[in-house]
N, C-alpha and C positions, 0 to 999 in steps of 0.2 A: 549123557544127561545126568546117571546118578551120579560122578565123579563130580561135576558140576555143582551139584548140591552138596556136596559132600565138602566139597573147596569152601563155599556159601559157610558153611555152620561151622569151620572150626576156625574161618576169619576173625579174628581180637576186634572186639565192639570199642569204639571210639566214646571218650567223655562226654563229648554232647550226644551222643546216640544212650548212654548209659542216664544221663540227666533227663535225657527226654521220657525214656523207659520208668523210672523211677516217680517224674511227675506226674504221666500220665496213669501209675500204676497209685497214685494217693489221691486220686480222684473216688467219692467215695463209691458207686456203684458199676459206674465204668469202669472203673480199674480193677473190680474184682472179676468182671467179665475178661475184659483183657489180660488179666495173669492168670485164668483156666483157659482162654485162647493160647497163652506162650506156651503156656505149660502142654499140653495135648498135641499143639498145630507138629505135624512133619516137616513144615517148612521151614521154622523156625532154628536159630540159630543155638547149637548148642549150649555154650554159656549161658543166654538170655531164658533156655527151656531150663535149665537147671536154679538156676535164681529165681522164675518161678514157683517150681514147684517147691522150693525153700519157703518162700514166702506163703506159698497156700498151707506149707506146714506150719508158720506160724500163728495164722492165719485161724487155723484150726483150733491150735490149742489158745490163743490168745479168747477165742469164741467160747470154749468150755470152762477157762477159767473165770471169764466175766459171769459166766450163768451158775456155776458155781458161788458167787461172791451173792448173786442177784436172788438167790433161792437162800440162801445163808442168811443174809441179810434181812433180807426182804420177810423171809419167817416168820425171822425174831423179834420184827416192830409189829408185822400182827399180831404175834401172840403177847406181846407188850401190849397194845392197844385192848386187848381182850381184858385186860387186868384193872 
């Protein structure tokens, strides 16, 4: 059974399995559930787990960077508006 799984994850993901993955991962709140499901799941297929968890690292910093810009920003027109 593990050899079985094993065969499963290191099988090369097809184009339209990659398109599919990638649309349903720009879906905006489903897809963020679904790429901490690929990312985590045992079952999941090596590659697909590792673009994952790429993606949730972008994920991340794309998140700190925007709230960074949003506190930045966002400050400096209040304390403009105080003026």
């Amino acid at each position: 059974m593990e050899d079985l799984t094993e065969q499963q994850n290191a099988t090369i993901m097809s184009y339209k399995e990659w398109a599919l993955t990638i649309f349903l991962a720009s879906i905006p709140i489903v897809g963020f559930i679904l790429v901490l499901i690929w990312a985590f799941d045992s079952n999941t297929r090596i590659n697909k787990k590792n673009w994952a968890k790429g993606t949730l690292l972008l994920m991340v910093i794309y998140f700190i960077i925007i709230m960074l810009f949003l506190f930045m920003f966002g400050g400096l027109a209040i304390l403009a508006g105080m003026s």
